[in-house]
N, C-alpha and C positions, 0 to 999 in steps of 0.2 A: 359602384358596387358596395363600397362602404354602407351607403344610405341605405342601400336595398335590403341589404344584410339585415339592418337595426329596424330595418322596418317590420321584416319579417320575424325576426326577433319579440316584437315588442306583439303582432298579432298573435305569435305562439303563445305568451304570457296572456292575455286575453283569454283565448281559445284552453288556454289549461285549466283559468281561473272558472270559467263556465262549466267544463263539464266535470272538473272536481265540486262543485256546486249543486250541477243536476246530479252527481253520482251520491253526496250527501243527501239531498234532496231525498232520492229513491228510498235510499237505504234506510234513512228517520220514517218514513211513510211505512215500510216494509215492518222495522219493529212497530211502532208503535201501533199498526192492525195486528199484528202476532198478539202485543201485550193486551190489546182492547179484549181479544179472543178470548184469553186468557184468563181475563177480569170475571166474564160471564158463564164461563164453560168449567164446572168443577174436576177435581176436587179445590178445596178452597181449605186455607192453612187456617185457622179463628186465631190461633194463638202468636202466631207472625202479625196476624192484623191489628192483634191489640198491641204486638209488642210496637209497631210503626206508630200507629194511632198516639202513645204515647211520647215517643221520638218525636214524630212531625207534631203534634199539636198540645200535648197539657207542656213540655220542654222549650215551647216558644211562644209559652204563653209572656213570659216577662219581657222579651223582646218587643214582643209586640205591641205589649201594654206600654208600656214607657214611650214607643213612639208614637201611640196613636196621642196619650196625655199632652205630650209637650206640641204634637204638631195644630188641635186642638185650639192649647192656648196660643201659640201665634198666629194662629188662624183667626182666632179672635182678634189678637190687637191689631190683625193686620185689618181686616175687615171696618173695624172701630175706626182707626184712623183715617180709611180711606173714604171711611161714610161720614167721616165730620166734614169733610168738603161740602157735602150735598146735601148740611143738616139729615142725614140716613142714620143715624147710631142706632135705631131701634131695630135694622135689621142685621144684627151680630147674631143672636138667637137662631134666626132662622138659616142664615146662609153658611155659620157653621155647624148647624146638625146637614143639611143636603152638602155640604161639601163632603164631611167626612161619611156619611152612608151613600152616599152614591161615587165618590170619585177616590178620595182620599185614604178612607178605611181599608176597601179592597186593595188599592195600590200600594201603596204603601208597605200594608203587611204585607202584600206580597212578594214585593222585592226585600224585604226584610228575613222574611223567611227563605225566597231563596238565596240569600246571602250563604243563612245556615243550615239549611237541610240540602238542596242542592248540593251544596258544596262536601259536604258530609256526604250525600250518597253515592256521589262516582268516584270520591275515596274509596269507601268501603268498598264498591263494588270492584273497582278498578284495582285493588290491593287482589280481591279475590281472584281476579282474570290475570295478574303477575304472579300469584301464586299457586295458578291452574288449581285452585277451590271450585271455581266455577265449571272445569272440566271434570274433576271428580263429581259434582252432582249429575250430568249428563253419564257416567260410566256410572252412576248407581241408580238409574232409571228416573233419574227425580230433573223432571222439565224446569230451565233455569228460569224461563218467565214466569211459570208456576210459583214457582218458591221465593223470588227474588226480585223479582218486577211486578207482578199483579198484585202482593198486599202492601207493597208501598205506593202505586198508585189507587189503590183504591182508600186508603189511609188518606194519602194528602188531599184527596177528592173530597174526603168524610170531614176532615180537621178545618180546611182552610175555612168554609162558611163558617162556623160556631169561632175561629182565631176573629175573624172580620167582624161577627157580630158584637163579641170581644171588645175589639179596639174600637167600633163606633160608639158603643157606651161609652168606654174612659174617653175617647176624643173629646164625645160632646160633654162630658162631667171634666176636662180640662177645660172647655170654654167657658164653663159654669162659674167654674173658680175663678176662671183671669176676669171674666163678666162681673162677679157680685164683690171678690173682693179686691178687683184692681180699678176695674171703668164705670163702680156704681149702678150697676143691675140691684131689680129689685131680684130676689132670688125666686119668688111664684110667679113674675112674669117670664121671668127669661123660664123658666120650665114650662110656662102656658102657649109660651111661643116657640120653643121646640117642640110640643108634643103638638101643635094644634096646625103646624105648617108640614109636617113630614107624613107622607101617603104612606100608603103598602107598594105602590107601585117602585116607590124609591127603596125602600127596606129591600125589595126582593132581586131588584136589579142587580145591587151590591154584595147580595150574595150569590146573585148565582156566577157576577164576576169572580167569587174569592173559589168556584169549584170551579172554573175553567182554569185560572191561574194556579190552584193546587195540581189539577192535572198536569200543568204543562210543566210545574215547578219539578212533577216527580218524574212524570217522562224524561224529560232533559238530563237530570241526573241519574237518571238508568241509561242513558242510552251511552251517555258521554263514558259512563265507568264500565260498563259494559265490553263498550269496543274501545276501552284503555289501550297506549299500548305499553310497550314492555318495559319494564322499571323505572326506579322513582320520577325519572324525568317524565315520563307514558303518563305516570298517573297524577302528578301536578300540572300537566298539561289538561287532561281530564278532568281534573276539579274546575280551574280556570275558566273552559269551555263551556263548562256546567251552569257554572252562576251565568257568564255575558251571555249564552243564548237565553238561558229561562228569563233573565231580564229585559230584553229585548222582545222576546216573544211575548213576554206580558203586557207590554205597553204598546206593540204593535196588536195584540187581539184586545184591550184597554178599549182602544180607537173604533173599534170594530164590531167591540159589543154598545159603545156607543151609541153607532151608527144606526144599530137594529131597533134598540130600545129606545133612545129619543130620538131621534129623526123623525121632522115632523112630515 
């Protein structure tokens, strides 16, 4: 009986962990068509969008910068060392510009920024839902997606390409510097051979990574603050929530835009 018990026991725990799973599942699906709705269907706030636009993207601009420079330069030296094995040192140039515009720049910032805006937005939102803010806007006719969820994703949508394209410039002007004045680059080749090895095809890819990851950077932190729950422990729980899925989700749809775009 013992055994039976723990057995039974141990498939309830399964069986709870599934359909609190599918019931999250649903319910992320459920907003996030609402908010998509949203996005498209006016009226539309200009002046919330610029105020996010600001928030999400000129406010993380230095975050970003700083990591794309420094990831850049060891990009290079890692590169450099690894191609004096195989007499390769000439190709530092090129495999740090495609690293960082196609792999690097979008990733990066993105989990960078959802550090801090994610985490930032299901604070705020999540303070607002403890402090029934968010139900006084519904008792004053003003739709909470509306006002609160659709110009923050369509800000983080707008910011993350122009943060990405950002950071792949200082990335590869980080490789530039550790190249010319640490491993002896000549300074017009390493720029002849960054400009001369990088497509459009790569440029574009890497941005339209950094607008699925702004989406999902803002979705996640609406949804998490949103359905906060009640005091401070609700909405440190929601912040928390905030960052590990959008992080998680970026590098699981990372994988996936991959897939689409180069797979040959």
């Amino acid at each position: 009986m013992p055994i039976l018990l723990a057995f039974q026991s141990f498939l309830a725990a399964i069986g709870a962990a599934v359909l609190g799973l599918c019931a999250t599942t649903g319910s992320l699906a459920i907003f996030t068509g609402a908010s998509v709705m949203h996005v498209f269907r006016p009226p539309w706030y200009p002046a919330e969008i610029g105020r996010q636009l600001l928030r999400i993207g000129y406010f993380s601009l230095p975050v970003v910068g700083l990591t794309a420079f420094f990831t850049g330069a060891a990009l290079a030296l890692q590169i450099y060392t690894g191609g004096a094995r195989f007499n390769a040192e000439a190709v530092v140039p090129s495999i740090v510009a495609i690293g960082m515009v196609r792999e690097l720049g979008p990733v990066l910032g993105g989990l960078m920024v959802a550090g801090r805006v994610s985490a930032s937005i299901a604070a705020e939102l999540g303070t607002m839902r403890v402090t029934e803010q968010i139900d006084a806007l519904t008792t004053l006719s003003t739709n909470p997606y509306k006002y609160l969820v659709a110009p923050r994703l369509m800000a983080a949508t707008l910011a993350m390409p122009v943060l990405a394209f950002v950071g792949d410039i200082i990335g590869i002007m980080g490789g530039y510097v550790v190249g010319t004045a640490r491993l002896g680059f000549n300074p017009g080749a390493y720029i002849n051979n960054t400009w001369n090895f990088l497509t459009f095809e790569d440029i574009s890819s890497g941005l339209v990574k950094a607008a699925v990851f702004g989406f999902i950077i803002a979705l996640m932190g609406c949804y998490q603050g949103y359905h906060s729950g009640r005091g401070a422990q609700g909405v440190g729980r929601a912040t928390t929530n905030a960052v590990v899925s959008a992080s998680i989700l970026i590098l699981a749809s990372n994988y996936i835009l991959n897939e689409m775009f180069f797979a040959s």
